[in-house]
N, C-alpha and C positions, 0 to 999 in steps of 0.2 A: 504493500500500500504506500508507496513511495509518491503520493502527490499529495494536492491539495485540494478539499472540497472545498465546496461551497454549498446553499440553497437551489432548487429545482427547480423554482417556480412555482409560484402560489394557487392552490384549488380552493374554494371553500368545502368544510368539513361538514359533518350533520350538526355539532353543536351551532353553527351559525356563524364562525369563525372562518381565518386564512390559513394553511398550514402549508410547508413548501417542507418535504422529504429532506433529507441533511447528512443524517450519519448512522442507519437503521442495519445493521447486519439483519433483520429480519422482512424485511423489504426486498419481495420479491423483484420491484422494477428495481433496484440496485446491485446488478449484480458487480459492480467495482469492491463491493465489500464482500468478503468470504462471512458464509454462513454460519454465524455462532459468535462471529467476532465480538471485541469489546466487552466481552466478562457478560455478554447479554443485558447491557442499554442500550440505549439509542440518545439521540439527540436531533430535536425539528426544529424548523423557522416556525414562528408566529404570527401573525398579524391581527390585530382589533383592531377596525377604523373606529375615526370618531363617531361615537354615539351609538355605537354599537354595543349588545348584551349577546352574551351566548345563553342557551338555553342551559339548564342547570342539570349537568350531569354526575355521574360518578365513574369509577377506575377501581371494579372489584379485583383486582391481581396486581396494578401497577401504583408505585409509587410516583410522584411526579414533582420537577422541582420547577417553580417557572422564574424564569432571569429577566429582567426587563434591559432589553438593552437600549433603546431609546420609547421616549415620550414619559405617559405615566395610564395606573391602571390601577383596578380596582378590584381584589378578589373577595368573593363572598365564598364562605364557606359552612361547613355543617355538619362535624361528625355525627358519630354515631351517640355518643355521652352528652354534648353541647345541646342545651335546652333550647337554644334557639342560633341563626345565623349571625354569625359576625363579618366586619370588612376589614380587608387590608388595604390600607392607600398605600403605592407604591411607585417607587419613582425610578430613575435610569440608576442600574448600577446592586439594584438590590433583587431579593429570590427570597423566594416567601415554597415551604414546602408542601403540598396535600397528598396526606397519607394516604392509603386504598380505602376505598371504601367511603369517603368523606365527600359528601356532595359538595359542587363549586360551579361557581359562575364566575365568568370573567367580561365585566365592564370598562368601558373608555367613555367615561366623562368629557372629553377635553375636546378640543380643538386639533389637534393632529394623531396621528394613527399612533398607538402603540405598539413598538417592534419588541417581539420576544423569543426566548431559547427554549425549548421543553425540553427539561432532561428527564431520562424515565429511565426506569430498573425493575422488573426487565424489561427488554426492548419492546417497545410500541408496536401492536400488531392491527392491522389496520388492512383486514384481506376484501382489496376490490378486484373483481373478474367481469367482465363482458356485463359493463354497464350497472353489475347488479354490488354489496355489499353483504356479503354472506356474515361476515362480523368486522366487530369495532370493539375493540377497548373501552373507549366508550359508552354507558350506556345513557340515555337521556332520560332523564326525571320529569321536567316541566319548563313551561314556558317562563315562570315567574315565579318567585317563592312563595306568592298569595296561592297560587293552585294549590301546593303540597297539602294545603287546612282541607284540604276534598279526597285530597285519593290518599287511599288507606294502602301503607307498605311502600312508601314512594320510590320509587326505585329499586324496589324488589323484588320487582316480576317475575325475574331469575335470578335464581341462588346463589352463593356465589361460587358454590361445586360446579352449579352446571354454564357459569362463565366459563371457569377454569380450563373444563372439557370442554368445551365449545371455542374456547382459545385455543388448546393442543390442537383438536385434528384441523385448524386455520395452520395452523404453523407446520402440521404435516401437508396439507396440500400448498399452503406456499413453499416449502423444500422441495416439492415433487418440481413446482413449475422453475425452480433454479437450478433442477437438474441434482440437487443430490438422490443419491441410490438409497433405496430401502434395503435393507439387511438381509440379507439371503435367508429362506431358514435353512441351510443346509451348515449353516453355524449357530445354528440352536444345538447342538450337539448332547443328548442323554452323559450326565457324567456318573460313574457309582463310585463310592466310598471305594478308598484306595486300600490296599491293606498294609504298606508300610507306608511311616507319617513323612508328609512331604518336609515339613523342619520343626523345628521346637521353635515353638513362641518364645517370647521375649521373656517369658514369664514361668520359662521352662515344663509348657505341659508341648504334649504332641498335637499336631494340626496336618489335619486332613484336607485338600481343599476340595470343594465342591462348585459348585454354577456360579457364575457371578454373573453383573452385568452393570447397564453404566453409570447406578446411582447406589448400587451395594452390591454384598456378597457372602455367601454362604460358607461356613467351615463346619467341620466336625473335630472336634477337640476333645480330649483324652487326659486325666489326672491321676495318675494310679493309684491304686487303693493304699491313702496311709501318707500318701505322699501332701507336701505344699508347694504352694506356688511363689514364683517370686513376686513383690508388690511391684507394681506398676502404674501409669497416670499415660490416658493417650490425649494427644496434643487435638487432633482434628477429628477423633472417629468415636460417633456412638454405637455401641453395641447390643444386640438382644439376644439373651439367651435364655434356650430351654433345655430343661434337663430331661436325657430323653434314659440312661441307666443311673445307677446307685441314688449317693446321698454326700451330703457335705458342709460345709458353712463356705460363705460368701462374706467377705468382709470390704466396706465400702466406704472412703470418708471423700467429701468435699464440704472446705471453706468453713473446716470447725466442725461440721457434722457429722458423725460417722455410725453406720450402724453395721450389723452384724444379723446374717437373716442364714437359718437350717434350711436347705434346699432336697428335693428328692426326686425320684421321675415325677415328670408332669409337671413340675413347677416352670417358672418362666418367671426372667425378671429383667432390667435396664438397667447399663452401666453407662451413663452420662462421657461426654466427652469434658475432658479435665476433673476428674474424678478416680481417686488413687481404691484401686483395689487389687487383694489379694484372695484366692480360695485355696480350699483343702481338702481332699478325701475323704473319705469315711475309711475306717480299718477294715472293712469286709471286701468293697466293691469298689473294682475302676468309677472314677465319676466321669461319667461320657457326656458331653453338651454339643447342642446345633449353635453355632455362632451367625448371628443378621448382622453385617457390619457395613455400615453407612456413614461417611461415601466407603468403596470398595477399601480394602485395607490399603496404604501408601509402599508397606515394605517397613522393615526393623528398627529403623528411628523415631516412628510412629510412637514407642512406647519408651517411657520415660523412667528409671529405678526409683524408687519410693522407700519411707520407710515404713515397713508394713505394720501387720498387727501381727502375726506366728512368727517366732525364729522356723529357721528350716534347716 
């Protein structure tokens, strides 16, 4: 990405506004930017003329920061907790944030246009095809904040589960039209439990690895009967586990807290990320656990020596 953008040219939006494409890795007509790019924000032009109100929307998945970069402007806003709307007057230079979920209208009192930057996390998804709008970020509430006193649920027509999903497959069918490839299933590949352990944890039991994929992943891990574990703290990854033989104690501390919980088949419990723990066998029985580890494990620096609760 060795140049330099700029703004595409200005459309009006459904809210009633200008919006001119900019720096959107999700943006199917950009394809200058690779798919995914940017840690998944975006960044658009704005434009409010004068005298102009956008219709009062909301952003059930996206955060949104807006910059003014010339004129001034006026945002009304309305979480979810706030007993009623408030306004921000806003002038060149300044950025005012609206979390998800937070209805907003954006006004231009003045005399000349207000230019502005939407920065948004994650990227703005914004899927038009052959004239029609299949989804929007976006969802519209009302014409004017006097309506809201009439419609019951204002902006909740859809949940915000079924934005979510109805955002993904927008963002599957605009990867399709940029040409990225679906996933073969012929790498969905069946994996079985391995019979010798692919390495010792950091933690000194045995791991087994099983399916992963590209927001977690699966192990089977092994403590032998009698045996402990080393204490440990992972930096990025949380994990779940369930105990699928024997029995044991589990010992957990974060931030001053710590507890200590008897586990046996069938149990299941969450070991937080940044959060020091250690476990231990029972004298009878290997203690065998399915490990859910989200994101996928990183590799052995993941996990950090502690000092535990058992000597070993």
């Amino acid at each position: 990405m060795n140049r330099v953008f700029e703004a595409r040219g200005y459309t009006s939006v459904p809210d009633g506004t200008e919006v001119s494409p900019f720096l959107n890795p999700t943006d199917s007509n950009q394809a200058d930017i690779p798919w995914g790019a940017l840690d998944d924000m975006s960044i658009a032009a704005g434009r409010i003329n004068p005298g102009a109100a956008s219709w009062i929307h909301r952003h059930p998945v996206v955060t949104l920061v807006t910059f003014v970069v010339a004129g001034r402007l006026t945002l009304h806003m309305k979480g979810e907790r706030d007993p009623a709307p408030y306004a921000l007057d806003m002038r060149r230079g300044q950025a005012a944030v609206t979390e998800r979920g937070t209805m907003l209208q954006l006004q231009n009192t003045s005399d000349d246009a207000a230019e502005v930057l939407y920065i948004c996390s994650p990227a703005y998804v914004f899927d038009k095809e052959d004239g029609g709008l299949p989804y929007d970020d976006a969802v519209l509430v009302a014409g004017a904040w006097a309506e809201l006193l009439t419609l019951k649920d204002a902006g909740e027509e859809t949940s915000d589960y079924d934005a979510r999903a109805r955002r993904a497959e927008a963002r599957r069918r605009m990867s399709k039209r940029r040409g990225i490839d679906i996933p073969r299933l012929t790498g969905d590949v069946v994996r079985s439990l391995p019979g010798p352990y692919d390495y010792l944890a950091p933690d000194n039991s045995e791991i087994r690895l099983l399916v992963d994929g590209d927001h977690g992943g699966l192990a089977h891990c092994l403590l032998p009967a009698g045996r402990i574990s080393s204490a440990v703290r992972h930096r990025t990854v949380e994990e779940l586990w369930y105990v699928l033989e024997g029995e044991g104690e589990v010992w957990r501390s974060r931030a001053g807290d710590e507890r200590i919980d008897r586990v046996r088949q069938g149990d299941s419990l969450r070991v937080r990320v940044d959060t020091s723990f250690q476990f231990r066998a029972g004298e009878q029985h290997d203690l065998k656990l399915l490990l859910a580890t989200m994101p996928p494990w990183p590799g052995p620096k993941e996990a950090v020596p502690v000092h535990g609760r058992w000597d070993r």
